[in-house]
C-alpha positions in Angstrom: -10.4 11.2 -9.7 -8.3 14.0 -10.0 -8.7 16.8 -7.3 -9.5 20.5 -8.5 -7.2 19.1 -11.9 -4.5 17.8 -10.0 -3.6 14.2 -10.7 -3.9 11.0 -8.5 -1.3 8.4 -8.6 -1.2 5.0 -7.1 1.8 3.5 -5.9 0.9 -0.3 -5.2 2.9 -3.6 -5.5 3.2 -7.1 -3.3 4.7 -5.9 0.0 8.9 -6.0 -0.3 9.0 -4.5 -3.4 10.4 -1.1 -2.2 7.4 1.0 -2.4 8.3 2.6 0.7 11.7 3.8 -0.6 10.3 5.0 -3.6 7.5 6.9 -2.0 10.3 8.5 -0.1 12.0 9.7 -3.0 9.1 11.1 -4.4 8.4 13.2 -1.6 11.7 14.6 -1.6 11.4 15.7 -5.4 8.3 17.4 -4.1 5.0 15.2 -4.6 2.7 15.0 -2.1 2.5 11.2 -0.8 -0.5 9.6 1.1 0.9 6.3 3.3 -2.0 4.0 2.7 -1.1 1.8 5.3 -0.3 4.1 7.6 -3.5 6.3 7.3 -5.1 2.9 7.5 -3.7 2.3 11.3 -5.3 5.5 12.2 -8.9 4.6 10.4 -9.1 1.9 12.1 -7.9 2.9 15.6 -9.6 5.9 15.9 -13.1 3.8 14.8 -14.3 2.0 17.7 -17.2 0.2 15.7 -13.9 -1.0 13.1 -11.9 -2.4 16.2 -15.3 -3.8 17.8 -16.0 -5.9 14.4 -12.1 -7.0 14.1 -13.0 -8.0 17.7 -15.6 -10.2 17.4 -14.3 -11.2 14.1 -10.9 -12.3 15.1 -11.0 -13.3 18.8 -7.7 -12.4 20.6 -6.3 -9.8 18.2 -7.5 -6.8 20.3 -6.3 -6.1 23.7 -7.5 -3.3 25.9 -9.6 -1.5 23.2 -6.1 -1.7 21.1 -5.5 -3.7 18.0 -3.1 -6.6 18.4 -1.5 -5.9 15.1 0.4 -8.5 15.3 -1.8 -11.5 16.5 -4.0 -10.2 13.9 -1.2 -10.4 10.7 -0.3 -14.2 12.1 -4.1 -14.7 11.6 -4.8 -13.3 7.9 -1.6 -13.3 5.8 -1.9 -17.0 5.7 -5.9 -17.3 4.9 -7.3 -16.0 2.4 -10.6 -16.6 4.0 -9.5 -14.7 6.9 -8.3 -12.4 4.9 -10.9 -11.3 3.2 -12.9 -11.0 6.4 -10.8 -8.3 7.7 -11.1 -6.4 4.3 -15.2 -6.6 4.5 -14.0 -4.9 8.0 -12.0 -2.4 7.2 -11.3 -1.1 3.5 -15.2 0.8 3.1 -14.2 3.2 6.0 -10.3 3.2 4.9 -11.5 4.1 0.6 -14.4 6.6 2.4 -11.3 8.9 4.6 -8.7 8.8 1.6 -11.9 10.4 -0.5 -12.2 13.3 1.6 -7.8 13.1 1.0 -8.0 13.4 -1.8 -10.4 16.1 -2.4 -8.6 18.3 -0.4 -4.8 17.9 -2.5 -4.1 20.9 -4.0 -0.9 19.4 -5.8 -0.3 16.0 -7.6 -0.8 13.3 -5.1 0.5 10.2 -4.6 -1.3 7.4 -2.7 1.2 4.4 -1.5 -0.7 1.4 -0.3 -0.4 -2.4 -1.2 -4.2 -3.1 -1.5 -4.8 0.2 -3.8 -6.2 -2.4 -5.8 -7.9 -5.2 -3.9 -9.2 -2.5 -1.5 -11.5 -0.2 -4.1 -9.4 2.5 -3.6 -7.4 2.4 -7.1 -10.7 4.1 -7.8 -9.6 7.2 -6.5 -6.9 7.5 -8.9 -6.3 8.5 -12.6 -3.5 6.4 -12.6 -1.7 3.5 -11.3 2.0 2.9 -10.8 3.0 -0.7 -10.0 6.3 -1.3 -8.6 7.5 -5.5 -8.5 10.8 -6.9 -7.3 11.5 -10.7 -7.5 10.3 -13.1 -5.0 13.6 -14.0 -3.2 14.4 -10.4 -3.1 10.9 -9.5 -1.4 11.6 -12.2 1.0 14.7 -10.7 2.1 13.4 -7.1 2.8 10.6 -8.4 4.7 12.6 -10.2 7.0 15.3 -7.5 7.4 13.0 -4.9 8.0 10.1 -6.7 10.4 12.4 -9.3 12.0 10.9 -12.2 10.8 12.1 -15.6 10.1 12.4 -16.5 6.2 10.0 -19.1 6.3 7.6 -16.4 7.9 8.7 -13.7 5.1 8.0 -16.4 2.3 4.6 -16.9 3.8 4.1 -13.5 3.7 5.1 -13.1 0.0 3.0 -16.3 -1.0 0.0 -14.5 0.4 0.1 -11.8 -2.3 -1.4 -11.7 -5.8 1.0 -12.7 -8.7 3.1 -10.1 -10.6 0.3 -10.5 -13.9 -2.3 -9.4 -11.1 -1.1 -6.0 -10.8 0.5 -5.5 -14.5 -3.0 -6.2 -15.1 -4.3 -3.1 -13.5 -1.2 -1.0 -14.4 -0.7 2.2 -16.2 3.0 1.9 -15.4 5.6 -0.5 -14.0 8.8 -0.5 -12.1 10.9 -3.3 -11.6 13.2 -2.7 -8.3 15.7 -5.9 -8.3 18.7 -3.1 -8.2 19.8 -0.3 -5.8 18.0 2.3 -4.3 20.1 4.3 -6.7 18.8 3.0 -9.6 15.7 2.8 -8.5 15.3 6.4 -7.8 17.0 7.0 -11.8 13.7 5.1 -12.8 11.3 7.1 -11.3 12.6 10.7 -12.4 12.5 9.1 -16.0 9.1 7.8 -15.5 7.6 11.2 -13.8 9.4 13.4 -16.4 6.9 10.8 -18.4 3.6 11.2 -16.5 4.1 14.5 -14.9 5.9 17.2 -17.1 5.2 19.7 -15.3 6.6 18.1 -11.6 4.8 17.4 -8.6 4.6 21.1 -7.3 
């Protein structure tokens, strides 16, 4: 779905791979990058028919009008049932806003998010970047960087779809067991690839 000939790109991958620090180089070479999961947060929060359902559906995980983030992770990463509940919730009006994103980008866009796929929204893009890191190294990011035990960062990693899930999907892959360093060096070689011209 490119916007007034401007490409799409998604950026998705099971959470820990780094897609975070490579969206943050890429917006520093120029490209315009949408957080998924943060532009998701303010979907839902500023929809107050989206935090009513997430209410009735998961009883507890909203307090004072305000989703319980947490509470509500604790209750989906671990059930796929569960999971799958909250998507029915929330990924329509999430895919419906980045639309209207993406039709206003007047340069190559990027969108980051770890459900591009799962979520309907890989639909909004000509093409898909998939970035995977190995299991034990996922685990370790996730608990360094939202203070979680290991056994709760495993859980967390175990809940995601398998590497072949998203090489499935994928126009390109990146494979981030390194340093940021090199990780960066991968990316100018794949967008001197994908987008000759540059992001600008």
């Amino acid at each position: 779905m490119a916007s007034a000939g401007r490409a799409v790109i998604g950026l998705t991958g099971p959470t820990g791979a780094g897609k975070s620090t490579l969206a943050a180089h890429l917006r520093s070479v120029g490209c315009a990058v949408i957080d998924c999961d943060r532009f998701a947060r303010q979907v839902m929060d500023g929809d107050p028919d989206c935090v009513a359902a997430i209410d009735a559906a998961f009883p507890g995980c909203v307090q004072g009008g305000a989703i319980d983030r947490r509470a509500l992770g604790a209750k989906v990463f671990a059930d796929p049932a569960a999971l799958a509940v909250l998507d029915s919730i929330v990924n329509p009006r999430i895919v419906a806003a980045l639309r209207a994103e993406v039709e206003r980008a007047d340069k190559a866009l990027f969108l980051d998010g770890a459900t591009l796929i799962q979520s309907g929204a890989v639909d909004l893009c000509d093409r898909l970047l998939v970035l995977l890191a190995p299991a034990g190294t996922r685990t370790g990011r996730i608990a360094g960087r939202d203070g979680l035990t290991d056994t709760a960062a495993g859980q967390r990693v175990a809940s995601q779809p398998d590497d072949l899930y998203y090489l499935r999907a994928a126009d390109f892959a990146l494979y981030n067991g390194g340093t940021p360093r090199q990780l960066c060096a991968a990316a100018d070689a794949l967008l001197a690839e994908i987008l000759p011209g540059g992001c600008r």
